[in-house]
C-alpha positions in Angstrom: -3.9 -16.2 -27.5 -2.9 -12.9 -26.2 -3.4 -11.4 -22.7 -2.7 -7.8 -23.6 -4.5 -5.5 -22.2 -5.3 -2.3 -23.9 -7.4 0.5 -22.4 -9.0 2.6 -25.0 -11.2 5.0 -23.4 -9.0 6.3 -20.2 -9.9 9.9 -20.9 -13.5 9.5 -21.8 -14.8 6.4 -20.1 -17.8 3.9 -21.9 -18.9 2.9 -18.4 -20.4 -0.9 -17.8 -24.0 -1.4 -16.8 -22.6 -2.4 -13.5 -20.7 0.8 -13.3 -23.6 3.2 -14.1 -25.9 1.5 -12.0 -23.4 1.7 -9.2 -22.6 5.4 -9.4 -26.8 6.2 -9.8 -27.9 4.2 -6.5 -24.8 6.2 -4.8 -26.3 9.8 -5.7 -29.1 8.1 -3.5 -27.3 7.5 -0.2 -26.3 10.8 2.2 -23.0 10.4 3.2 -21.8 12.6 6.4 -17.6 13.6 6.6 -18.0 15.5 10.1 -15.9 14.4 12.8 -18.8 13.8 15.4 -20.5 11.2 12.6 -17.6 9.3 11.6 -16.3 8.6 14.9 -19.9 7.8 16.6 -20.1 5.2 13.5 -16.8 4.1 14.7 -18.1 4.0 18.4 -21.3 1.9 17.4 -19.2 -0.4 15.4 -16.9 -1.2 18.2 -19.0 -0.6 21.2 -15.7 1.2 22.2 -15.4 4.9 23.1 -11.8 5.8 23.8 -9.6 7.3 20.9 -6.3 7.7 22.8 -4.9 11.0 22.3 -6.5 13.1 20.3 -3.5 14.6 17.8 -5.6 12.2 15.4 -8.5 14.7 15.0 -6.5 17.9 13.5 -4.9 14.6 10.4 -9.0 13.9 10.3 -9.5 17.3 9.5 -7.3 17.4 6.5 -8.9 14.2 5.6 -12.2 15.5 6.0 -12.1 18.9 4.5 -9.9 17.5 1.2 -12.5 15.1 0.1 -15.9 16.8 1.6 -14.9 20.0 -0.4 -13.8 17.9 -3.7 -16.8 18.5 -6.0 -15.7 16.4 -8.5 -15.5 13.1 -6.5 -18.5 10.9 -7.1 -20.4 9.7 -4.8 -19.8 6.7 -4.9 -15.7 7.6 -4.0 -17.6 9.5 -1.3 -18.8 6.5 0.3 -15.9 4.3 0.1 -13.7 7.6 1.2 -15.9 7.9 4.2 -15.5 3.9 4.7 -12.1 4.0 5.2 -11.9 6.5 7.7 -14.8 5.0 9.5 -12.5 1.6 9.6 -9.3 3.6 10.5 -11.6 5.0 13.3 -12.7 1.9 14.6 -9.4 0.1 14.6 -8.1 2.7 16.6 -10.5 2.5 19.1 -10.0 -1.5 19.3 -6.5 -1.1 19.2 -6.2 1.1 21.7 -8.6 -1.1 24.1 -6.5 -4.2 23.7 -3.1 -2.2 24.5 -4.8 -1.0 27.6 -5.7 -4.7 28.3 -2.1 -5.9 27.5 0.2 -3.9 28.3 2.6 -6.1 28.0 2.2 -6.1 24.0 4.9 -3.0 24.7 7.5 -5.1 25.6 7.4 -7.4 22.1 10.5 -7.2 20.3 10.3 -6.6 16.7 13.6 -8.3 15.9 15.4 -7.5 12.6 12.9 -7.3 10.1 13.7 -7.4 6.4 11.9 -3.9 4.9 11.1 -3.4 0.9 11.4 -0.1 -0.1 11.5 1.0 -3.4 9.1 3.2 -5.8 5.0 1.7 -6.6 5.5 -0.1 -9.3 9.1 -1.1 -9.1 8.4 -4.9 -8.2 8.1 -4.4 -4.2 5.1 -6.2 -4.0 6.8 -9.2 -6.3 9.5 -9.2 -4.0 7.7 -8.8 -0.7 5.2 -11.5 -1.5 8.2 -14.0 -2.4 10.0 -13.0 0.3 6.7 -13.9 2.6 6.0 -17.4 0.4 9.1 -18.4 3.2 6.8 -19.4 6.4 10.3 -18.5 8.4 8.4 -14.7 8.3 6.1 -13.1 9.7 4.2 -11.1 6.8 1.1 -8.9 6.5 -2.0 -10.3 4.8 -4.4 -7.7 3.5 -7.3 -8.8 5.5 -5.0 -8.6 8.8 -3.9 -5.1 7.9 -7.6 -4.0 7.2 -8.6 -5.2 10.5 -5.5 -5.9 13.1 -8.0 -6.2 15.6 -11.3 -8.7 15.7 -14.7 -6.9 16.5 -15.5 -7.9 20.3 -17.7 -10.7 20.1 -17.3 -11.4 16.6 -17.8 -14.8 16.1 -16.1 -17.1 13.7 -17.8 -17.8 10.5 -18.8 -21.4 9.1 -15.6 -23.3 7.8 -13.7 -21.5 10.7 -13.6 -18.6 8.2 -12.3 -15.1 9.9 -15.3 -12.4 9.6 -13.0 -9.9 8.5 -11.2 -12.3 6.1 -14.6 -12.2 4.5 -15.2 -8.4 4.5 -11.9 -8.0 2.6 -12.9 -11.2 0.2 -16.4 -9.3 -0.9 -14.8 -6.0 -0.9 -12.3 -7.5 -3.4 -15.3 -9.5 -5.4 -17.0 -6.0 -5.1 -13.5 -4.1 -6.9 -13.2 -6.3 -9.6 -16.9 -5.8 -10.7 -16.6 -2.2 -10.7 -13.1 -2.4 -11.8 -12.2 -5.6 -13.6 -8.7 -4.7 -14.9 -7.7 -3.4 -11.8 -6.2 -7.2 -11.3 -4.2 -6.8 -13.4 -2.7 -4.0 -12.3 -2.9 -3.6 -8.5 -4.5 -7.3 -7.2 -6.0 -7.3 -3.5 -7.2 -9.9 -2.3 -7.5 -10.6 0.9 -4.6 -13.3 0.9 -2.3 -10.7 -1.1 0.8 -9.4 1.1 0.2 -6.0 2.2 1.9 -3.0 3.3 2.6 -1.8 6.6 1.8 1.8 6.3 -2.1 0.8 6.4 -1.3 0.1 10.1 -0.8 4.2 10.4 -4.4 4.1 9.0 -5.6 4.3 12.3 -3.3 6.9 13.2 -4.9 9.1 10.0 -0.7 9.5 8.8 1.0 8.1 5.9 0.8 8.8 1.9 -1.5 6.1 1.5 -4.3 8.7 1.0 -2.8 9.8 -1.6 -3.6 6.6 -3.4 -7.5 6.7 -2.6 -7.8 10.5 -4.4 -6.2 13.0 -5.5 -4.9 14.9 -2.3 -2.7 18.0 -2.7 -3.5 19.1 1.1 -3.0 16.0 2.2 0.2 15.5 0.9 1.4 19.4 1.8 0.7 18.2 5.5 2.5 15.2 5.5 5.4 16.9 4.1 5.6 18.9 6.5 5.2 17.0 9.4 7.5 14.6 11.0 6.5 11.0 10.6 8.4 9.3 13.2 5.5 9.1 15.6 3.5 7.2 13.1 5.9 4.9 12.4 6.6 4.4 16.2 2.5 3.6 16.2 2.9 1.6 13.2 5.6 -0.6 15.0 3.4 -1.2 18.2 0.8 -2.5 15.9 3.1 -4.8 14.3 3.7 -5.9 18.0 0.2 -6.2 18.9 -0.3 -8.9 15.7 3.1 -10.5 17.1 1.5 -11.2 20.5 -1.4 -11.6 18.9 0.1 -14.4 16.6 2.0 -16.0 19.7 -0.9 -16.4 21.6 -2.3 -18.4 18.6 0.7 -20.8 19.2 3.1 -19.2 16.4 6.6 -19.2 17.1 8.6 -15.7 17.0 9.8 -14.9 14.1 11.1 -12.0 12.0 9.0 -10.2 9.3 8.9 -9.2 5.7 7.6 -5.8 5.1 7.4 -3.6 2.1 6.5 0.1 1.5 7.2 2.7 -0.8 6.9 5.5 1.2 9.9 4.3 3.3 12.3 6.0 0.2 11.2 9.2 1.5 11.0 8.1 5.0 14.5 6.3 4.9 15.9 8.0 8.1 13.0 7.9 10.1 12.6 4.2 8.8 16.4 3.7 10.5 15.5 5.1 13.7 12.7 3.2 14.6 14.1 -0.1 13.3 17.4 0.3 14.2 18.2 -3.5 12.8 16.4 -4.3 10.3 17.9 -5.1 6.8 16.6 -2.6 4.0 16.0 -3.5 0.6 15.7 -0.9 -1.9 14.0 -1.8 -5.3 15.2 0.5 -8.6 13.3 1.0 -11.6 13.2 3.4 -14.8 10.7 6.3 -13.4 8.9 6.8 -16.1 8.0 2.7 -16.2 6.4 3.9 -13.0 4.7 6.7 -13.6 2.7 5.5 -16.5 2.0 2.2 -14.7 1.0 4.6 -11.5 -1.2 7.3 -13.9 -2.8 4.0 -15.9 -4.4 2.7 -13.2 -5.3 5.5 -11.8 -6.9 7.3 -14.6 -8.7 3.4 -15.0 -10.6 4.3 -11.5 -11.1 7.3 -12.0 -14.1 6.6 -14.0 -16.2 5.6 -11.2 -14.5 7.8 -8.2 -14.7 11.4 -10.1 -17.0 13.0 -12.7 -14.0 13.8 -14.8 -11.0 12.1 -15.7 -8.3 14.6 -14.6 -5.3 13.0 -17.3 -3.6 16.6 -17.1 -3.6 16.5 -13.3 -2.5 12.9 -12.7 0.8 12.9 -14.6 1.5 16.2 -13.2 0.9 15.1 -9.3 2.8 11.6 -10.0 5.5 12.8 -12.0 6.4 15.4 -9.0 5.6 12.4 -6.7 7.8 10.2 -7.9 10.3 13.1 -8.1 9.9 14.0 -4.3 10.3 10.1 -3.6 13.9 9.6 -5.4 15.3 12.9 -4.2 15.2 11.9 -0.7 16.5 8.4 -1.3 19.5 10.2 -3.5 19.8 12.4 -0.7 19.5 9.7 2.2 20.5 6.4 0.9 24.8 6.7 1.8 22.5 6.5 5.8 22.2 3.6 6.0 24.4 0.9 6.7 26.3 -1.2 4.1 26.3 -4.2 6.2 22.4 -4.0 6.1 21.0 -2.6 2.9 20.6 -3.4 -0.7 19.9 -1.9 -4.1 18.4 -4.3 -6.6 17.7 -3.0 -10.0 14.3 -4.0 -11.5 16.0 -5.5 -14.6 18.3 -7.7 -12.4 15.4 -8.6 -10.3 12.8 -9.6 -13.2 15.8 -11.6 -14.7 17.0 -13.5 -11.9 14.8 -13.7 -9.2 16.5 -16.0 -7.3 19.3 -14.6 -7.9 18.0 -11.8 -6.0 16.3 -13.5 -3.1 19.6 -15.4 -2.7 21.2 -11.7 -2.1 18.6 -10.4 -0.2 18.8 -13.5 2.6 22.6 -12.9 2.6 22.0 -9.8 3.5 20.0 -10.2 6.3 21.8 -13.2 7.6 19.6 -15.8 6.7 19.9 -19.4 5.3 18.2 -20.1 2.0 17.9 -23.9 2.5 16.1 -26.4 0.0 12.8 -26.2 1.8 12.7 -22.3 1.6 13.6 -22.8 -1.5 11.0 -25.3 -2.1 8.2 -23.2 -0.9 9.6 -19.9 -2.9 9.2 -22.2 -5.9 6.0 -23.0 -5.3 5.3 -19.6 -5.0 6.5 -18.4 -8.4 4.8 -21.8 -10.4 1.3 -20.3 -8.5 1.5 -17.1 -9.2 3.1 -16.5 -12.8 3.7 -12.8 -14.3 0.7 -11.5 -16.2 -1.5 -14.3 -15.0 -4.5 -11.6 -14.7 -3.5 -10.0 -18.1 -0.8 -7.1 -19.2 -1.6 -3.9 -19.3 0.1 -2.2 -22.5 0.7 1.5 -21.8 0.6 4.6 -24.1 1.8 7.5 -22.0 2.4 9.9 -25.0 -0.7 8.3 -26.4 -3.2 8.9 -23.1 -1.7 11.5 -21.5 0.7 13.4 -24.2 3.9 13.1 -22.6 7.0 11.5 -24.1 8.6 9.2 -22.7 12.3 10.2 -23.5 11.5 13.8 -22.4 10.4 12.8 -18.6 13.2 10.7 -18.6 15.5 13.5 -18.3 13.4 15.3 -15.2 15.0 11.5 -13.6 18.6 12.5 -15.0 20.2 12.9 -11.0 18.4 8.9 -10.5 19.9 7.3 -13.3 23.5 8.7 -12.5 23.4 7.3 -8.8 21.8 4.4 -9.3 22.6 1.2 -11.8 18.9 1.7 -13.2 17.9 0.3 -17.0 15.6 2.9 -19.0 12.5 0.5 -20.1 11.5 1.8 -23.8 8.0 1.5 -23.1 5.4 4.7 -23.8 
């Protein structure tokens, strides 16, 4: 039996009981995007009331205007929006109150990490949750990175359960009612290896927004700011979860991480950690942009009132563009003795092949037990156990394949990457 997928109706939705009755008790609920109400949410959440420094409110702003002035987002989007920056706002109020605590989470070393870059959709998340099936590495859980920080006073649940374990769990239950295929594309659950660039959440930095909606302003200012800063915050949080993880009785260890954004960010990446090992994931662009434009077309049936198809390949074509420029431009940075190019093809053909590369690299022994436990890993979680999507870029969005290909012509001549005849 077959477990294609095949979305029909990207442009012009049928929409689920489930989904119509979640969009009309939305139009119900007020939502407010001013600073003053998302952060005395944030406040009664955490009984906290100290921010830090306040270079955070002017990236709120953007935030805020962008999606408070976007007509077309539902609101529904408008309430989940609003969620996340009312989360972002609260862990930065309870991360900043156990720094002040500890200060002596400063002085945790975050030695040599192993880093997945590469474009969305290019197999870092494969890779990174492989990588973290080792329990040699530290690695970022998705319920960790929504909530680094417990609530004060927040008890454990029955079973020993984490509370914000749960949140994640039901807000994942929650997605896959609205959204069922989105499995198959994107999964998050709460157990599912993450990416580090939501700990800049509560900094309000990073292209992550991006992701959540359509956010030309957004993107403009990150351009054009420099994102070392939030990667220096980023790092401190990872050193927080360190302590926080040693004074659970967990040995030190190294971590795993993975983030696309880090192909544009490749210098500042280097900089702030000076000695990790980078791993750079290659993969036909246009493979990635119709996987990237799919699934977000898919949601865009409940978080806007009209499927933008024209304006989705046109933002995530130039996206991925932007992305690959800098690492053409920055890749011949960074150090030979700690980097690595692995071609998608190569990857998907040999993957431990690849792994074995990978922990050569980065000077690490790939004995039977790792080996063992990364086995397990792949016989757990097989390719297209949710389903596989079949694209039709020139179908849903009436651009052909071989023609975007050659926007990607500077890629493909630095790089050893396979052209996937998909579209």
């Amino acid at each position: 039996m077959s477990n294609d997928i095949r979305i029909d109706d990207l442009a012009t939705p049928e929409l689920s009981e489930v989904q119509r009755q979640a969009l009309a008790w939305a139009e119900t609920v007020e939502v407010d995007f001013s600073e003053a109400a998302i952060l005395a949410a944030a406040r009664e959440r955490t009984g906290l009331a100290d921010f830090g420094l306040d270079d955070f409110r002017l990236r709120l702003k953007v935030l805020r205007d962008e999606w408070d002035q976007d007509a077309d987002i539902t609101a529904l989007a408008r309430i989940t929006l609003h969620g996340y920056l009312v989360r972002y706002a609260s862990n930065r109020l309870l991360i900043r109150e156990t720094l002040k605590r500890h200060p002596e989470i400063h002085e945790e070393m975050i030695d040599r990490p192993v880093i997945v870059a590469g474009l969305p959709r290019s197999g870092t998340t494969h890779l990174v949750n492989l990588l973290a099936a080792d329990e040699g590495f530290h690695s970022l859980p998705l319920w960790e990175s929504y909530e680094p920080v417990p609530l004060p006073g927040e008890a454990l649940l029955p079973g020993g359960i984490d509370p914000r374990y749960q949140r994640c769990a039901e807000a994942w239950a929650g997605m896959k009612r609205l959204t069922p295929l989105i499995a198959a594309m994107h999964p998050m659950a709460p157990d599912h290896i993450h990416e580090e660039l939501e700990l800049m959440g509560p900094d309000f930095a990073s292209y992550n927004f991006e992701w959540l909606s359509l956010s030309p302003r957004w993107r403009d200012h990150y351009y054009a700011t420099d994102q070392t800063p939030h990667y220096e915050y980023m790092k401190t949080v990872l050193k927080l979860l360190q302590w926080r993880r040693r004074q659970a009785g967990r040995v030190d260890q190294r971590w795993v991480l993975k983030c696309p954004q880090h192909m544009e960010q490749l210098p500042v990446l280097s900089r702030v950690f000076p000695d990790a090992t980078i791993v750079i994931t290659h993969r036909d662009p246009v493979a990635v942009i119709q996987s990237t434009v799919t699934m977000q077309a898919y949601s865009q049936r409940i978080n806007r009132r009209h499927v933008t198809i024209g304006d989705l390949i046109d933002y995530w074509s130039d996206r991925v563009e932007h992305l690959l420029r800098a690492c053409v431009r920055d890749r011949d940075g960074l150090p030979a003795a700690r980097s690595l190019d692995v071609p998608f093809h190569r990857f998907m053909a040999d993957e431990m092949g690849t792994i074995a590369e990978v922990y050569a690299k980065a000077g690490l022994a790939l004995g039977p037990a790792v080996r063992a436990q990364l086995a397990r890993y792949v016989r757990e979680h097989p390719r297209g156990k949710e389903g596989r999507v079949v694209y039709q870029l020139e179908r849903d969005f009436g651009v052909k394949p071989e023609v975007l290909r050659q926007r990607f012509d500077f890629y493909f001549e630095r790089f050893p990457v396979k052209p996937e005849d998909k579209g």
